[in-house]
C-alpha positions in Angstrom: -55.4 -130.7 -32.2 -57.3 -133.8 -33.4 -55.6 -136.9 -31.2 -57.9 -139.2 -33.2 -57.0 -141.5 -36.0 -57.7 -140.4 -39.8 -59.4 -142.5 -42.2 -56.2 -144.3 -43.8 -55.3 -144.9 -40.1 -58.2 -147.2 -39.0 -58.0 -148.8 -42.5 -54.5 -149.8 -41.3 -55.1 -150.6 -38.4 -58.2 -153.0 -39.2 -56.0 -154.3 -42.2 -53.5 -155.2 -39.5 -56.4 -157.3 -37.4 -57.1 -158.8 -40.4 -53.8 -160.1 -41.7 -53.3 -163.1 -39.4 -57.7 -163.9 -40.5 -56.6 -163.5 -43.7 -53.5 -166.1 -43.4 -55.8 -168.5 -42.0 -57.9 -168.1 -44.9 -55.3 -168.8 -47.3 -54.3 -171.9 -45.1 -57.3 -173.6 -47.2 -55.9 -172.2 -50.6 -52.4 -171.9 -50.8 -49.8 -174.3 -50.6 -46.5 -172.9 -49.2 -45.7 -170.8 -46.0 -43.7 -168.3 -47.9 -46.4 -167.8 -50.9 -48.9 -167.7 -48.2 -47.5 -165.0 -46.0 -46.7 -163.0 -49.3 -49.8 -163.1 -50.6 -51.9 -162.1 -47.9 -49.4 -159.1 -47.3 -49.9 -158.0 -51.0 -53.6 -158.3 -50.3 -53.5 -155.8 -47.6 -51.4 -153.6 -48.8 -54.1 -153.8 -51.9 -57.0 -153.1 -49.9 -54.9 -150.4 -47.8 -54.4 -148.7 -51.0 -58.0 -149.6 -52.4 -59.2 -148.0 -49.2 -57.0 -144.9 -49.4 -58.7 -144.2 -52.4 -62.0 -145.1 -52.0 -62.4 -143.5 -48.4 -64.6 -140.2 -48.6 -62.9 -136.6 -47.4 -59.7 -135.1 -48.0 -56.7 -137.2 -47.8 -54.2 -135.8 -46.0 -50.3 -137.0 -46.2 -49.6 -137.3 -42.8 -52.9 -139.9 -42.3 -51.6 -141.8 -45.3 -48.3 -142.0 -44.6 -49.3 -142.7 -41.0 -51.1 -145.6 -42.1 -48.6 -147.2 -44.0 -46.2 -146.9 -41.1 -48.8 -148.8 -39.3 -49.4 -151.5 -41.8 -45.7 -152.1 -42.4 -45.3 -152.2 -38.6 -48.1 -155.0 -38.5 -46.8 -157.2 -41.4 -43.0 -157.1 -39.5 -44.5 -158.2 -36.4 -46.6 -161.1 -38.5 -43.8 -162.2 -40.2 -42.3 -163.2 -37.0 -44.8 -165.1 -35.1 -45.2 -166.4 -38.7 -41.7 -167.6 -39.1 -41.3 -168.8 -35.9 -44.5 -171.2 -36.6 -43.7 -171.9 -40.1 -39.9 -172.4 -39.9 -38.7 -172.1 -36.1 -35.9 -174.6 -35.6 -36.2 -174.8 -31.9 -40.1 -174.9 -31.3 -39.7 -178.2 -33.8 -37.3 -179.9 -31.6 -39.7 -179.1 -28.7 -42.6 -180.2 -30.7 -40.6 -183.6 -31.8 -39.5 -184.1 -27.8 -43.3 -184.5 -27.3 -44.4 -186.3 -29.9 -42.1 -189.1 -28.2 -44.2 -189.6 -25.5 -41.5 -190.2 -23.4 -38.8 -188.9 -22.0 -35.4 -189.2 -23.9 -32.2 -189.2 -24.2 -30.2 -186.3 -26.4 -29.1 -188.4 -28.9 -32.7 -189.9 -29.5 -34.2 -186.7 -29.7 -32.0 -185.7 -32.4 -32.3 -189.0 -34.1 -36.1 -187.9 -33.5 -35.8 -185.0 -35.3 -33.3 -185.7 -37.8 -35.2 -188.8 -38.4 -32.0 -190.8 -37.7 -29.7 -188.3 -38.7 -26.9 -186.5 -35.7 -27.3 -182.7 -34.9 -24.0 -182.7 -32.9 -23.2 -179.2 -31.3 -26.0 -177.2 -32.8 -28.3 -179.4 -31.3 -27.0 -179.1 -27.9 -27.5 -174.9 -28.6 -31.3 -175.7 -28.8 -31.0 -177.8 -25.9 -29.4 -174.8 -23.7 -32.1 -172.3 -24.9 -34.9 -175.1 -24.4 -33.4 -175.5 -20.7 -33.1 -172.2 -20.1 -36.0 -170.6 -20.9 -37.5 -173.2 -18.7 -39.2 -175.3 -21.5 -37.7 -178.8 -21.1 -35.6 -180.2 -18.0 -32.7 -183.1 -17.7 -33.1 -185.6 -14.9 -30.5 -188.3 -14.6 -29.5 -187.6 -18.5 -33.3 -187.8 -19.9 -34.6 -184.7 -21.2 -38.6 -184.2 -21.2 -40.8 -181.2 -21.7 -41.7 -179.3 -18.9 -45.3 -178.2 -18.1 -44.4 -175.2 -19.8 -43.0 -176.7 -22.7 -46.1 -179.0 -22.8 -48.2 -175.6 -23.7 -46.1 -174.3 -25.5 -45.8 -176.6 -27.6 -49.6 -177.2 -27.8 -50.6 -174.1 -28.3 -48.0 -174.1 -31.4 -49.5 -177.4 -32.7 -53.0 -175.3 -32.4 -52.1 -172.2 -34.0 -49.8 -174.4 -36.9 -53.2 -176.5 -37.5 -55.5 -173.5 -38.0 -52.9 -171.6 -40.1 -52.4 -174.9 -42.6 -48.6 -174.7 -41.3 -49.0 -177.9 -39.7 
């Protein structure tokens, strides 16, 4: 019994390491953080299919069929980290808490990041899973990021700069 990859396999699995490349790339070219993501997952399920074809030996079902599992597995767990940078409603308000500066109150950070506007109870939602997951902390009714929530929230800003997200 052979425990090793087949050819389609590694394609997928190389495709996969190169779909997040490949987004930056389009980060240049493309407008849009829907467009984007579907057009690089088009082009790798191109080149999976250009490789299947084009790779010497036998193709076997079982390695191609393997290595679309693979690739599909690899653009599902993309499309998360993706939609949490590109759309994530709660690493925003994070991100808009420390582009204050400063620490404030709950009603100024949702005029901060409705630009004016009042967030009411869904807000305060955010607020609990911010808290609790250790992100941001309340003293005497202020809310500011924790160190935590500081990287977080940089290294968010970092990967939305080199993506074109942000």
């Amino acid at each position: 019994m052979n425990m090793l990859p087949g050819p389609a396999q590694i394609a997928a699995i190389c495709l996969s390491a190169a779909l997040p490349l490949l987004l930056i790339c389009y980060a240049r070219i493309i407008r849009g953080s829907g467009r984007r993501f579907r057009l690089g997952c088009l082009s790798v399920i191109v080149l999976f299919v250009i490789a299947c074809i084009a790779l010497p030996g036998q193709r076997q079902l079982d390695d191609v069929v393997g290595g679309a599992f693979l690739l599909a597995t690899a653009i599902m767990f993309f499309y998360v980290l993706f939609s949490l940078l590109a759309w994530g409603f709660t690493l925003t308000l994070l991100t808009s808490l420390v582009q204050a500066g400063r620490p404030l109150t709950s009603e100024q950070w949702a005029a901060a990041y409705m630009q004016g506007g009042d967030l009411g109870t869904f807000t305060h939602n955010r607020l609990k899973l911010l808290i609790g997951s250790g992100m941001v902390m309340t003293t005497n009714g202020r809310l500011a990021p924790t160190a935590k929530g500081l990287a977080v929230a940089r290294l968010v800003k970092l990967v939305r700069l080199s993506t074109g997200l942000g």
